[in-house]
Every structure is written in C-alpha cells, then in structure tokens.
VOGU-3710 file (C-alpha; in Angstrom, 3 decimals, decimal comma):
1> xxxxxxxxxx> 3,503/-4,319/-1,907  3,315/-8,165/-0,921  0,753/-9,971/0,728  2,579/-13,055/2,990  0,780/-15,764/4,232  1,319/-15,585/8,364  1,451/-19,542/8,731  4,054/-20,247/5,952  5,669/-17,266/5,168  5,057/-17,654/1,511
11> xxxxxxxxxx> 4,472/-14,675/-0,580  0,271/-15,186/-2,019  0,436/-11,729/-3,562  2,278/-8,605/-5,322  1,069/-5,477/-5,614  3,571/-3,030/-8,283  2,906/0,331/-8,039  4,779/2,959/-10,263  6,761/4,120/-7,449  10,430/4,154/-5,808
21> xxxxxxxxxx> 8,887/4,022/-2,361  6,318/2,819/-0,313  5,841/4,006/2,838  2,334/2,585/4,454  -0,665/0,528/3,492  -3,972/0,739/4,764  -7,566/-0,921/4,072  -10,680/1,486/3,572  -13,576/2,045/1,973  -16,974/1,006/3,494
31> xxxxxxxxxx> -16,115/-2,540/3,702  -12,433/-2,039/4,057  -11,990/-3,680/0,860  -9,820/-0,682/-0,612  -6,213/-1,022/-0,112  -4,506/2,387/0,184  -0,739/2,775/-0,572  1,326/5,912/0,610  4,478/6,534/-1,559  7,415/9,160/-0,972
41> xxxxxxxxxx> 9,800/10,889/-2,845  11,969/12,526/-0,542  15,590/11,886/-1,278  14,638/11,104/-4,694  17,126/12,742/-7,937  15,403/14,756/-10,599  16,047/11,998/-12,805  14,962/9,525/-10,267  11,388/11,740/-10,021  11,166/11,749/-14,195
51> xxxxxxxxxx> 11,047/7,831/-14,298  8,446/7,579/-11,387  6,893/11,177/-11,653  4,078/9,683/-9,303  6,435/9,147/-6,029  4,697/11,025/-3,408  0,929/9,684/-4,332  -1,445/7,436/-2,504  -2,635/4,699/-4,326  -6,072/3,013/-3,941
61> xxxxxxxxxx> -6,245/-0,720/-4,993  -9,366/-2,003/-5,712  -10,385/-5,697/-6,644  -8,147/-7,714/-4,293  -10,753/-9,995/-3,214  -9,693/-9,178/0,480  -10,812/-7,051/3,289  -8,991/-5,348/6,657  -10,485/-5,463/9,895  -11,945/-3,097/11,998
71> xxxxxx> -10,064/-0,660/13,993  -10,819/-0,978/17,709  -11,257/1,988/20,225  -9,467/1,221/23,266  -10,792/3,401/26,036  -8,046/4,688/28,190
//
C-alpha cells in the first residue's frame, strides 16, 4: 500500500503487508486514524498460500500519523 502525494505524484509512504494481494483500503476507528487493508487469495497456488498463509485477512494499521475524512450522506 502507497501513500502518493496528489500535487506531485511522489510516493510519501509504503505500507508492506504479508500478502500477494490487496484489494481495498479504508480509514476507521473513532478518529479515522486506523487504516484498514482487505487482502485476497483467490487464484492463489497452494504453494503461493504457504508463503503468504495470511492472503485473505484485513489488516488494521495503526500509527500513521494520518487520518480519513468523513463519509458524507447524500440524501437522494
């Protein structure tokens, strides 16, 4: 997981998880300052599964020193 700086496209951050594949990332927690990571393992090989056995967890990342923002309701 990278973090990218919007104005100059330059990578601030990296994230390494013990997994093959990452599928989403959300912030959390009461102040949103949780980062959650979803991971997969479909398509993986057996052998691919025994190197990263934890393919298919979500992740929580504490201590980034960065929050998300609020979701907003739209009313339709």
């Amino acid at each position: 997981v990278i973090q990218i700086d919007p104005n100059t496209g330059k990578q601030l951050r990296a994230v390494t998880l013990p997994v093959k594949f990452v599928t989403s990332v959300a912030f959390g927690g009461a102040n949103l300052d949780v980062l959650y990571v979803t991971s997969a393992q479909i398509g993986m090989t057996d052998e691919e599964l025994k190197k990263s056995p934890a393919s298919g967890a979500v992740f929580a990342v504490h201590g980034l020193g960065t929050v998300g923002t609020p979701m907003y309701n739209a009313k339709m």
